[in-house]
C-alpha positions as CSV (number, residue, x, y, z in Angstrom):
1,X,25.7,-63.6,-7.0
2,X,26.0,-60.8,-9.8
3,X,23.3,-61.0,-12.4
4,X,24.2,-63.1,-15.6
5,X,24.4,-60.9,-18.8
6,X,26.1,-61.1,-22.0
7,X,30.0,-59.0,-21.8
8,X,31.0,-57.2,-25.1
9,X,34.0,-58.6,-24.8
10,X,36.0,-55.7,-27.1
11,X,34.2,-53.1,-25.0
12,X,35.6,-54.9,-21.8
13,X,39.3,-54.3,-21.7
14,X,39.6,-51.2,-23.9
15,X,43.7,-51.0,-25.4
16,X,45.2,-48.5,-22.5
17,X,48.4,-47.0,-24.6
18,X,51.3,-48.0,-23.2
19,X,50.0,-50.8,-20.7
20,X,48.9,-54.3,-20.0
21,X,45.3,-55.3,-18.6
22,X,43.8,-57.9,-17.5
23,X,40.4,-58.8,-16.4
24,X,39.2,-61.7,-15.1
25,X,36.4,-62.9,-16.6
26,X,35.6,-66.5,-15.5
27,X,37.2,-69.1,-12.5
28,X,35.7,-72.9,-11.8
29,X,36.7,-76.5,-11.5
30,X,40.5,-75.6,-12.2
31,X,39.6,-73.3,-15.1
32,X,40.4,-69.8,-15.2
33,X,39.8,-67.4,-18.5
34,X,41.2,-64.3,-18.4
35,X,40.7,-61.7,-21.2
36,X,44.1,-59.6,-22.0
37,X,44.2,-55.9,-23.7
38,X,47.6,-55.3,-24.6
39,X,49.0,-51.7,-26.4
40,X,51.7,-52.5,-29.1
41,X,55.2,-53.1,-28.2
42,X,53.7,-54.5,-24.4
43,X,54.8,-57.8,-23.4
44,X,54.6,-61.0,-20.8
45,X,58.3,-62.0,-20.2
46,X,59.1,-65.8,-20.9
47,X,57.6,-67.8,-18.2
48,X,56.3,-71.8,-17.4
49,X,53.7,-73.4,-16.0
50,X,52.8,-76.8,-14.5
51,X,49.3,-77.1,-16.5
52,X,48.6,-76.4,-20.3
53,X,46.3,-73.5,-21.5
54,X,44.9,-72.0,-24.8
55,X,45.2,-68.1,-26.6
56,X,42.3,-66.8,-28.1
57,X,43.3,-63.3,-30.2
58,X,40.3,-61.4,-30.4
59,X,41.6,-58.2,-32.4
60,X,45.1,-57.1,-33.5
61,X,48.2,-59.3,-33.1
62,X,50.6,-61.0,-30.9
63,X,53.8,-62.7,-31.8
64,X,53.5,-65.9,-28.9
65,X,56.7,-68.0,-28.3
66,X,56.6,-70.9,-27.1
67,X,59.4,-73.0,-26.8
68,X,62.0,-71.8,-29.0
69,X,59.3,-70.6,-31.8
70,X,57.7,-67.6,-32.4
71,X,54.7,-67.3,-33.9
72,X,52.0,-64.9,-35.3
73,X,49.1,-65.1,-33.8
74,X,46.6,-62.7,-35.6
75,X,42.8,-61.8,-34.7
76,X,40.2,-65.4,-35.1
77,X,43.3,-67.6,-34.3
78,X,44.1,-70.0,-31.1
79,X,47.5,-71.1,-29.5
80,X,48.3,-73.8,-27.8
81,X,50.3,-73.7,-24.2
82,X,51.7,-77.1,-23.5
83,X,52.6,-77.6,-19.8
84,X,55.8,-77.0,-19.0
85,X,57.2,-75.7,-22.0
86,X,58.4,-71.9,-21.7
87,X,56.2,-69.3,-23.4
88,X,56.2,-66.0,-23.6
89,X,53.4,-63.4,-25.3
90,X,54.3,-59.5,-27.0
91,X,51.8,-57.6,-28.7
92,X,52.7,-56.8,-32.3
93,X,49.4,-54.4,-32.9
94,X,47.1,-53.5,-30.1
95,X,45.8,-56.7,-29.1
96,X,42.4,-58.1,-27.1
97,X,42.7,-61.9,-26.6
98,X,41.5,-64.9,-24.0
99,X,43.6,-66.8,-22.0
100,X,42.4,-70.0,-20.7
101,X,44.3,-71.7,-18.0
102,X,42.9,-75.2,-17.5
103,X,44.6,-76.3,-14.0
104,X,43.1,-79.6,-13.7
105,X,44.2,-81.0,-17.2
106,X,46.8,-83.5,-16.7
């Protein structure tokens, strides 16, 4: 078991120009939360899944569609995923945020 310790979060996925990471940070009970550092101009084609989960922007911007509707999703704001409806994430600005996948929701 690693030692527990507080993660600088911003220090943790640093912006890589021109790419996408990733970096798991958490998985339990159906829950996984996975923190995103996205370059401007990178995206996460349009895609759907059978459970529903959450966007947390940390820093810049990201235009999230879901459905049919885009929408700006700046730095200190959350977005819901509904299960099964398409969605689809691009980073407007270099972008750090949190995806939480909650598997067990019904």
């Amino acid at each position: 078991m690693e030692p527990i310790a507080p993660l600088r979060l911003l220090d943790a996925a640093p912006i890589v120009p021109g790419a996408n990471v990733s970096r798991p940070l958490h998985e339990a009970n159906g829950c996984k939360i996975v923190l995103f550092a996205m370059d401007a101009g990178q995206a996460i084609s349009a895609h759907t899944v059978r459970f529903p989960a959450l966007i947390q922007v940390l820093d810049g911007e990201l235009a999230v569609t879901v459905g049919e509707t885009t929408h700006a999703v700046a730095a200190g704001c959350v977005i819901p995923l509904p299960a099964g409806l398409p969605h689809a994430v691009r980073a407007t600005a270099p972008a750090r945020w949190i995806l939480t996948m909650m598997r067990t929701a019904t």
